[in-house]
C-alpha positions as CSV (number, residue, x, y, z in Angstrom):
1,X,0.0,0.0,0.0
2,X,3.2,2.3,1.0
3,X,4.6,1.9,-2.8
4,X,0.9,2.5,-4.3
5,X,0.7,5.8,-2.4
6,X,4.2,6.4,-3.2
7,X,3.2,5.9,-6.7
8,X,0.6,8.2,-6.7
9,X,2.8,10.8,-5.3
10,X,5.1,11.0,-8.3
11,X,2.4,10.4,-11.0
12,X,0.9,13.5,-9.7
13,X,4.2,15.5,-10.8
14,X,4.1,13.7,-14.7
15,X,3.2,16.4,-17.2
16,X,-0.7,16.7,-18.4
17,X,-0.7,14.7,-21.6
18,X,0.4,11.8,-19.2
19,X,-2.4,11.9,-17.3
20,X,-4.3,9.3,-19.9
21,X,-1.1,7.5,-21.0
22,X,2.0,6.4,-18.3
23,X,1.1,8.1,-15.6
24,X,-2.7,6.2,-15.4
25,X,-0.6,2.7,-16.7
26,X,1.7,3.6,-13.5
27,X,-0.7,3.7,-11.5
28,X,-3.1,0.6,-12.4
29,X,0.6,-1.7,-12.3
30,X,1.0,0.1,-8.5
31,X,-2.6,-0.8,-7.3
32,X,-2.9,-4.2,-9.1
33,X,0.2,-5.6,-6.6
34,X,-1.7,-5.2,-2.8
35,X,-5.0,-6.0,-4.7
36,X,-4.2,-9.4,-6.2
37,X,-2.3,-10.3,-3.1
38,X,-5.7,-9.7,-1.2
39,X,-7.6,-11.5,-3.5
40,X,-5.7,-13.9,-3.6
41,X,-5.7,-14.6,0.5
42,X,-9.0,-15.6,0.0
43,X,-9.3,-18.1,-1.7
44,X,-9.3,-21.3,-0.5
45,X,-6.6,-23.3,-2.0
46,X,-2.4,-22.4,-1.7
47,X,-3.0,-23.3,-5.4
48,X,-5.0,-20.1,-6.1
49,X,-3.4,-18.2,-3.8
50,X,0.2,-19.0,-5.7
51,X,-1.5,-17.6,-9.1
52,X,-2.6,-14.2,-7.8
53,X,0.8,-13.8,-5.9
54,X,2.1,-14.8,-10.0
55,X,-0.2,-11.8,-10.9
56,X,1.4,-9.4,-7.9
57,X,5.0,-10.1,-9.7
58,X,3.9,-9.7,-12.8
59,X,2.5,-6.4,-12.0
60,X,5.5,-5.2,-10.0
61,X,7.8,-6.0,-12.7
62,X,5.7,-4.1,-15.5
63,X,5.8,-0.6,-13.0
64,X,9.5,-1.5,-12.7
65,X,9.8,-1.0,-16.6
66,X,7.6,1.8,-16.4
67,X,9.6,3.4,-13.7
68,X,12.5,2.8,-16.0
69,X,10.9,4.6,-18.6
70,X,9.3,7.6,-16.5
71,X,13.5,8.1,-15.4
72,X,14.5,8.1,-18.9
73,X,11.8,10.8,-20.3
74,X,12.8,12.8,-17.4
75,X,9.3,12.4,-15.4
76,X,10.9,11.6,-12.1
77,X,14.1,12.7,-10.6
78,X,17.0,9.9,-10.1
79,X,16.3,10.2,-6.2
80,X,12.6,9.6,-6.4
81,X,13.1,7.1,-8.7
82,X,16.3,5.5,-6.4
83,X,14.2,5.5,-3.1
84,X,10.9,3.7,-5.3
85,X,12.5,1.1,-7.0
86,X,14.1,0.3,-4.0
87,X,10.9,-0.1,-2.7
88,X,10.0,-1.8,-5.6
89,X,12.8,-4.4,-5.3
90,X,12.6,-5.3,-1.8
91,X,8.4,-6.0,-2.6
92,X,9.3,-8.7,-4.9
93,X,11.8,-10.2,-2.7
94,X,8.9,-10.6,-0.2
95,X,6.5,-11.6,-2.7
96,X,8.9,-14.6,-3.8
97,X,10.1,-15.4,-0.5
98,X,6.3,-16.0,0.3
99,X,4.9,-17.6,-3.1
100,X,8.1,-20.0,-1.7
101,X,7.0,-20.4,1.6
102,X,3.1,-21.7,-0.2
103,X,4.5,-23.7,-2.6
104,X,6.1,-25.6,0.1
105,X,3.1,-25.8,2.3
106,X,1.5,-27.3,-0.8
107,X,4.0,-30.5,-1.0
108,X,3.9,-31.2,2.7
């Protein structure tokens, strides 16, 4: 929830013409993460639950490219960008850490 606020916060600052394009694709990728990660806790198999944390990944690695890009047009400044993908980084290491710690639940 921290990097989806944090999200917002520097989506606010893209130019106007943005609004519609990165900054809106920025912000779905941020929001999709803690969303499909709750979704996912309720269902009733770790099965499921391994797919939506798939999804979570997969969405935290699209608004890594997308961070990657907003740097490179000059959208966000290299310290915004630093401190968020650092954010960014350390989320997936928890995500796969605990899709790990499900998948092994699963066998035993």
């Amino acid at each position: 929830m921290t990097l989806v606020k944090h999200t917002y916060q520097i989506t606010s600052a893209f130019p106007m013409e943005e609004k519609f394009g990165l900054s809106s694709q920025m912000n779905r990728s941020a929001v999709s993460i803690p969303s499909n990660i709750a979704e996912g806790s309720s269902r009733t198999s770790n099965k499921d639950f391994n797919r939506f944390l798939e999804i979570a990944i997969g969405s935290s690695f699209e608004l890594e490219t997308q961070l990657l890009l907003a740097k490179e047009l000059g959208f966000v400044s290299n310290q915004k960008f630093v401190k968020t993908i650092t954010q960014l980084n350390e989320l997936q290491k928890m995500i796969v850490g605990f899709k790990k710690s499900i998948s092994l639940k699963s066998v035993i």
